[in-house]
N, C-alpha and C positions, 0 to 999 in steps of 0.2 A: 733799565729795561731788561726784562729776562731774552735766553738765547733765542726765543721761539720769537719772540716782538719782533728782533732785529732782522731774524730770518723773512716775516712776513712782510718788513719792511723795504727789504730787497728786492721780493717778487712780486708787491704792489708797485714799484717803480718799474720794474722789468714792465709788468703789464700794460703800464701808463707809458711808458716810453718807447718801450718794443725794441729794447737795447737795455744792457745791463750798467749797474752806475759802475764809477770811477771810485778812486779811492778819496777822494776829497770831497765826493756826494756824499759816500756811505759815513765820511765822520761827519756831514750835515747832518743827515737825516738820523742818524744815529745819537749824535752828541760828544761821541769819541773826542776826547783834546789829542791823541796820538794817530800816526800811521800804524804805528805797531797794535794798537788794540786793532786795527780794524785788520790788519794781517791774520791774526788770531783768529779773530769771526769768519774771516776768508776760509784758514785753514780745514775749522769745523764743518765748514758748508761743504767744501774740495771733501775731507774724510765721510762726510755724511752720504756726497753723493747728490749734492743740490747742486753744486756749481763745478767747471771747473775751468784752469789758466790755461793759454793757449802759450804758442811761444813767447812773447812780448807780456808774459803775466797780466794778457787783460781776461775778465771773466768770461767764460761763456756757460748761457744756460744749459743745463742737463735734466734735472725733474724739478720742475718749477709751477707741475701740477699734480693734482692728485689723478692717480688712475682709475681706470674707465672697466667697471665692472663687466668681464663678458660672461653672459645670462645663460650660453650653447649656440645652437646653431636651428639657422632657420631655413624651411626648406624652399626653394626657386622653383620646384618642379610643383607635385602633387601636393595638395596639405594633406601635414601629418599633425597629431597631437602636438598640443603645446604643453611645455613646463617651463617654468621660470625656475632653474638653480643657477645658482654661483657656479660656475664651473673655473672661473682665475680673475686674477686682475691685468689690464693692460696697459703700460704706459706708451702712447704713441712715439715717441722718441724713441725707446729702445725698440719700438718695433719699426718705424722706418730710418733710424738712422743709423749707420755704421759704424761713422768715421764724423764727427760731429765738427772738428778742425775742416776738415773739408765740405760740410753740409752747407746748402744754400735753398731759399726760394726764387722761383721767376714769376713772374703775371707774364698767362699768355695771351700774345694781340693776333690776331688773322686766324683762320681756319683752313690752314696747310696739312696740320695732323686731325681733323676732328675722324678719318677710319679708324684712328689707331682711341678714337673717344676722348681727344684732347680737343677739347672746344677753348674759345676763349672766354677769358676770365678767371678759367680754372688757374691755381697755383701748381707749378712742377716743382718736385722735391727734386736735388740734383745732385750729383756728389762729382769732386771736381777730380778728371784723369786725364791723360794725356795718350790713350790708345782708347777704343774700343773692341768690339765684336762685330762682326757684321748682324744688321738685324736689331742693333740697341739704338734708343732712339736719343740722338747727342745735341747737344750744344755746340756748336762749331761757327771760326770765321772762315769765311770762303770769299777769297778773292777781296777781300778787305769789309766782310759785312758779315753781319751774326744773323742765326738762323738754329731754330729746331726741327730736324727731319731724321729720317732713319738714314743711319751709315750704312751703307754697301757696295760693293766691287762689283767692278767687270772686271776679268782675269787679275790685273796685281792694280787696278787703277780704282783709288778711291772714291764713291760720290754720294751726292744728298737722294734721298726718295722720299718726296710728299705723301701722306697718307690721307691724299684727295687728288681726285682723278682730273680736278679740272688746273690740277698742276703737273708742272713737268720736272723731271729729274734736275742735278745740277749738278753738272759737271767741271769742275774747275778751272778757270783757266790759267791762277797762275798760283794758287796757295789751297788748303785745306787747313786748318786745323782744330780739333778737338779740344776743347776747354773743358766740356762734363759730360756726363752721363745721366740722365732720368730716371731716378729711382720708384719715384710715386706723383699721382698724379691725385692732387684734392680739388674737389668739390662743395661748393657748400650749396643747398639748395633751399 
């Protein structure tokens, strides 16, 4: 099989599995009699910019699709002329992710954030830190339970704020802490 087969054969498993193979899939589905051939293939994918190793040399995906033509820009206010040009290509990844070692999704359940337009169901992009900013809206356990709400102080004292009014602040009584930060908020409709 030529490098482009083997390539497509990675990211039809990534697709079907929603996790990347192992090195003892990739000699299945490949045919490879070695680990070393399948190091090689790795390598190329890692230099290409499809894959890459995290600490523990397991894969993680990076461009494992093609990009998403952006056409310009469309106007919210008044209609103005339309033109369809190419104005670039996008790959969502490089544009919401960072720090891909630290990248995660969550599904979210209850409607605590839907002011801030996090309803549920929607996926949160997250990227995992152990401080935030006041005003960023985090991942945190409090008092032994996990929760998404905005971080904010009262003078030097840390707490959660719902972005629904028919909740109330939290205040902690005996821990805080910060696991991520919310980078992006998806929707599929």
């Amino acid at each position: 099989m030529p490098y482009d087969t083997y390539k497509q054969s990675i990211i039809s498993f990534y697709k079907k599995h929603k996790r990347m193979p192992g090195y003892k899939e990739i000699m299945q589905f490949t045919g490879f009699k070695s680990k070393n051939a399948v190091f090689k293939l790795i390598g190329k994918l890692v230099d290409e910019g499809v894959v890459e190793k995290d600490t523990q040399g397991r894969l993680l995906p990076v461009r494992l699709n093609e990009g998403i033509p952006i056409l310009g820009v469309v106007e919210a206010g008044l209609p103005s002329p339309a033109g369809e040009i190419l104005a670039d290509t996008l790959y969502l990844t490089d544009f919401l992710v960072k720090k891909p070692e630290d990248t995660f999704l969550l599904e979210v359940k209850g409607d605590s954030m839907i002011e801030a337009h996090i309803q549920e169901g929607d996926m949160v992009l997250v990227e995992k830190k152990e401080r935030a900013n006041e005003r960023d809206i985090v991942i945190a356990e409090v008092d032994g339970e996990w929760t998404m709400k905005y971080y904010r102080k009262k003078g030097s004292k840390p707490y959660l704020e719902p972005a629904n009014k028919k909740y109330k602040p939290i205040y902690p009584e005996q821990s805080l802490r910060i696991a991520a930060v919310v980078k992006a908020v998806i929707r599929k409709y």
